[in-house]
C-alpha positions in Angstrom: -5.3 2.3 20.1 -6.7 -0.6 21.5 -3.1 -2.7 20.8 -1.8 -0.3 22.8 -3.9 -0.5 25.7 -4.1 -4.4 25.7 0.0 -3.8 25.1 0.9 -1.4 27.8 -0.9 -3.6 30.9 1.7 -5.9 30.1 4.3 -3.7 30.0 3.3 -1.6 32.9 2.5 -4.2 35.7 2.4 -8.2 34.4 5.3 -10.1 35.0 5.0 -13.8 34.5 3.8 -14.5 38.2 1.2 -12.3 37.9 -2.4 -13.7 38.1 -3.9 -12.7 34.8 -1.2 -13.4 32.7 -2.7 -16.0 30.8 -5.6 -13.9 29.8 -3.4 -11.2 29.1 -0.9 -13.5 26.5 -4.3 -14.5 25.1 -6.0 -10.8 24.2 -2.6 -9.8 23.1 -2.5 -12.7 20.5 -5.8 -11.9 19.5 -4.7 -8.2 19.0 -1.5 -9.1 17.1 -3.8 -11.1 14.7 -5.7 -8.5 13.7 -3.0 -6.1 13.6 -1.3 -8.8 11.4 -4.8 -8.9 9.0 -4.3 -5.1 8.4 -0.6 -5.3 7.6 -1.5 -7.8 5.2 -4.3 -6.4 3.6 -2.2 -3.1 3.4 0.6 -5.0 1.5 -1.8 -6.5 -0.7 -3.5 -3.2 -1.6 -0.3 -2.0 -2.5 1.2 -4.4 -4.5 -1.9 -4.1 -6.8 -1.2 0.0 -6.4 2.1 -0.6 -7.5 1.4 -3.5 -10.4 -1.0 -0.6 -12.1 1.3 2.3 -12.1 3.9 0.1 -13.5 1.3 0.3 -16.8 2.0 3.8 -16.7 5.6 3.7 -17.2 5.6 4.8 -20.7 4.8 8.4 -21.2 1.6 9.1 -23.4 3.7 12.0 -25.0 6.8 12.7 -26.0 8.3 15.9 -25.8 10.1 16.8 -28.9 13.8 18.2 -29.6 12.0 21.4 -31.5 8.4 23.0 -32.0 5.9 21.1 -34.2 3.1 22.0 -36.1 -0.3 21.1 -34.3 -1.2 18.5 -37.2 2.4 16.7 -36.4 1.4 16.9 -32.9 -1.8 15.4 -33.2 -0.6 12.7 -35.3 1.9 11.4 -32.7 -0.2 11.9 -29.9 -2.8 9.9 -31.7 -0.5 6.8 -32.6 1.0 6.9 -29.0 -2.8 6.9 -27.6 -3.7 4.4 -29.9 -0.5 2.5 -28.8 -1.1 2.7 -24.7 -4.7 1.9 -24.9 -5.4 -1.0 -27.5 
């Protein structure tokens, strides 16, 4: 919101005779700055979202072709837990 004020008094009556213009160039760089420190904090955040789902790319479980007992089940879930988190 406030990019968009310091933004729109440029777009709405500077030109680059106007007096002020200096001032203007100057709170507008400071405003893209710290636009620019969120956009790269956001980027950053997200790369380390997407570096710990990649972790999770292997299911914990897989389904199989035809029923199982519950001590064959338990079994394979075990080795693929023991598997993912050791």
């Amino acid at each position: 919101a406030k990019f968009d004020a310091v933004v729109q008094r440029g777009l709405a009556s500077l030109n680059w005779s106007s007096d002020g213009v200096d001032e203007f160039i100057k709170e507008s760089m400071e405003q893209v700055k710290c636009m620019h420190d969120v956009l790269k904090t956001m980027k950053d955040n997200l790369a380390q979202i997407q570096d710990a789902v990649k972790q999770w790319d292997t299911p914990m479980i897989e389904r199989a072709v035809k029923p199982t007992d519950t001590d064959e089940f338990e079994r394979t879930f075990n080795s693929m837990k023991a598997a993912v988190f050791s």
